[in-house]
C-alpha positions as CSV (number, residue, x, y, z in Angstrom):
1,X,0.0,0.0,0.0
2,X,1.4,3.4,-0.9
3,X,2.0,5.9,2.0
4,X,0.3,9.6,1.3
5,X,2.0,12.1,3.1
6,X,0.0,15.4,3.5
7,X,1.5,18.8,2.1
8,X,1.3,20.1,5.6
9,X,3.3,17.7,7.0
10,X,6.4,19.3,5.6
11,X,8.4,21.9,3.8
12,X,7.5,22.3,0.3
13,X,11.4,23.1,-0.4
14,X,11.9,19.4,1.3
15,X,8.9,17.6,-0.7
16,X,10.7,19.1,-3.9
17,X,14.3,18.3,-3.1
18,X,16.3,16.4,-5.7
19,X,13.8,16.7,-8.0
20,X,16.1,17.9,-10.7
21,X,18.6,15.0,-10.1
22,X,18.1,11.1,-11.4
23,X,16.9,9.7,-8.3
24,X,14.3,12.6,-7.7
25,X,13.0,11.9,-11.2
26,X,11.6,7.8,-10.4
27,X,8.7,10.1,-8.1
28,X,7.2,11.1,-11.6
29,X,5.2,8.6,-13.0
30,X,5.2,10.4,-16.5
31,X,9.0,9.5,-16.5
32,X,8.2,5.8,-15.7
33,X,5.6,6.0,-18.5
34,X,8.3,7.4,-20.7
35,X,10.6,4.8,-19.7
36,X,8.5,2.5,-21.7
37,X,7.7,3.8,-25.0
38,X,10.0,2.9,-27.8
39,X,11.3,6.0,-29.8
40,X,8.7,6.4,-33.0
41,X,5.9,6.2,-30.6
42,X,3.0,8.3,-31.3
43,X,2.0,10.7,-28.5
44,X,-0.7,13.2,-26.8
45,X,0.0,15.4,-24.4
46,X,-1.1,18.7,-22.4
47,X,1.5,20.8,-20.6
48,X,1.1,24.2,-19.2
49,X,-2.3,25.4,-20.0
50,X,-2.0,24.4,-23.4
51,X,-4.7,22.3,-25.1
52,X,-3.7,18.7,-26.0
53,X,-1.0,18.1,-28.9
54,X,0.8,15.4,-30.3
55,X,4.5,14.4,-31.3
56,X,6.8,11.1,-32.1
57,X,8.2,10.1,-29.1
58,X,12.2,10.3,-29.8
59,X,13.5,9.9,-26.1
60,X,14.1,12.1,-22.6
61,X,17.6,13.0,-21.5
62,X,18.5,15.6,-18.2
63,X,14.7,15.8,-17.7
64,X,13.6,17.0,-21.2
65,X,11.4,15.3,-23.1
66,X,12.7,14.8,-27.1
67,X,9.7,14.7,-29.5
68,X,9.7,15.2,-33.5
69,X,6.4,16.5,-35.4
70,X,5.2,18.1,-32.3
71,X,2.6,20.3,-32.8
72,X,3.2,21.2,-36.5
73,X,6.7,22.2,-35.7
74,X,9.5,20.6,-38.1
75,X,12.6,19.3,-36.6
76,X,13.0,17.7,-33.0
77,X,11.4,20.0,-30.2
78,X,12.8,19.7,-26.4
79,X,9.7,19.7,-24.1
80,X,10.6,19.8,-20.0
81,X,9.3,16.9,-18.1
82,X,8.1,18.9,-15.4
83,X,5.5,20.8,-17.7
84,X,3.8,18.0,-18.8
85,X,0.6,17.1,-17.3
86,X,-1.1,14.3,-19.1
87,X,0.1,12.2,-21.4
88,X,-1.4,9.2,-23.2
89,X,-0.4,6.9,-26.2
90,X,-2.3,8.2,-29.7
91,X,-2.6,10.6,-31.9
92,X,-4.9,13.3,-32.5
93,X,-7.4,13.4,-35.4
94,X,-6.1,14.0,-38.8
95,X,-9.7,15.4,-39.9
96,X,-10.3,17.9,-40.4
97,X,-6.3,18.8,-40.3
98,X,-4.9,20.9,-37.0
99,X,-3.7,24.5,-38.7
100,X,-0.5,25.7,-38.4
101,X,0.5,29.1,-37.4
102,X,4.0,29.4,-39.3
103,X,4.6,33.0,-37.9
C-alpha cells in the first residue's frame, strides 16, 4: 500500500528536493511511463495550459522530453518533463487537419 504524506506535514522546499537529479526523477510517474515507450511512438500530451497536442516520441535525456512532429513544428522539439501534465499513447485526429501558425 502506498503511503500519502499530507503537504502540511512538511516543507514544500523538502517535498521538492532532488527533484532535478536522477533519483528525484523515479517520483514522476510520467517518467516511468516514458521509460516505456519505444522512440517512434505516437504521443498526446497537455502541458502548461496548453490544449492537447501530439508528437513522435524520440526519447528524454536531463529531464527534457525529445519529440519530433510536435505540434506542427519541423525538426525535433525539447519539451521539460516537469511541464507535462497528461500524457497518453495516440494521436490526434487528422480530420479535419490541425492549422498551423507558421509566424
Amino acid at each position: 500500500m502506498c503511503e500519502k504524506r499530507p503537504m502540511e506535514n512538511g516543507n514544500y522546499q523538502d517535498y521538492n528536493e532532488g527533484y532535478y537529479q536522477n533519483e528525484g526523477y523515479c517520483r514522476n510517474g510520467i517518467l516511468q511511463f516514458l521509460r516505456r515507450l519505444s522512440p517512434g511512438t505516437c504521443i498526446v500530451l497537455q502541458y502548461d495550459s496548453q490544449p492537447p497536442t501530439s508528437g513522435t516520441f524520440q526519447g528524454f535525456q536531463n529531464g527534457l522530453v525529445i519529440l519530433s512532429d510536435f505540434d506542427c513544428f519541423p525538426g525535433l522539439a525539447h519539451l521539460a518533463l516537469e511541464k507535462i501534465n497528461v500524457l497518453t499513447l495516440g494521436s490526434l485526429p487528422c480530420n479535419p487537419p490541425r492549422e498551423c501558425d507558421y509566424r
